[in-house]
Structures are given as C-alpha cells and as structure tokens.
N, C-alpha and C positions, 0 to 999 in steps of 0.2 A: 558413590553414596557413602554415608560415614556413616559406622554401625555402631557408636558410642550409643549410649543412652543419654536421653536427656533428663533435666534434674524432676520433669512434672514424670517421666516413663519411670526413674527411679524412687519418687515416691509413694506411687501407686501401684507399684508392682505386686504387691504384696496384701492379702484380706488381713494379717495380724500387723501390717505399719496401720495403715490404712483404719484399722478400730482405736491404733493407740493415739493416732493423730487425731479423730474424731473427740476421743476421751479427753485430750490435751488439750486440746482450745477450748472444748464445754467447762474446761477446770484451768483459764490461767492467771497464772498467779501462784499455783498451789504447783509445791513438791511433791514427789513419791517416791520410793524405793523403787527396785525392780518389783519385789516380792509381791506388794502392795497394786500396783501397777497390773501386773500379772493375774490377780487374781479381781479386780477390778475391771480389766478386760476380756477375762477367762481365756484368758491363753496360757500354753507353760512358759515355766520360768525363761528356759533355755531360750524360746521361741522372744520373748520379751525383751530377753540382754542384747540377741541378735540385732534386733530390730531399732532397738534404741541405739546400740552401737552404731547401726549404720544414717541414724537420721541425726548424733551426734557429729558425725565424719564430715554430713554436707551442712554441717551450720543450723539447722533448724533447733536440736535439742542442746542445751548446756546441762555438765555434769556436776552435779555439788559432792565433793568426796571428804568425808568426816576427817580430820586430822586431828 
C-alpha cells in the first residue's frame, strides 16, 4: 500500500487551508496579502503563510511578489 498522500488528502488536511480555500474561490479574481488574508480568515499570520505556502507548492495558489 503506498502511504503518499494524495493531492484531495493534502488539501483538506487542514481546518486553516480548507477556510482559506473556501475564502479563495468565494473572492476569485481578487488578490491579498498574507496579512489581509489572515485576518480575513481569522487565523494567524504564521498559520496563513504556512498554508499558502503549501497550496502554492501544489499548483492551486500563484504568488504576486512586489518588485
């Protein structure tokens, strides 16, 4: 048996992806900060970067970074 996770196990692993993904789709089109984000979903910051980080890694989120 292969004990990877799959991509639907790793995105619902989690009640703080799982509120930000909910938030995501009811708003797309629109950008956010972390910060904005974060309190938006009322989770902490930390909890937020995590989570986006990890739903960036598998292709769902794109990152716009100010230059």
């Amino acid at each position: 048996m292969n004990m990877s996770k799959s991509t639907l196990e790793l995105l619902f692993d989690s009640k703080a992806r799982v509120k930000i993904l909910k938030f995501l789709f009811r708003n797309t089109g629109m950008s956010f900060n972390l910060k904005d984000l974060s309190r938006r979903v009322q989770e902490r910051p930390i909890t937020v970067r995590r989570e986006t980080k990890r739903l960036i890694e598998i292709g769902l989120l794109k990152s716009k970074i100010k230059q």
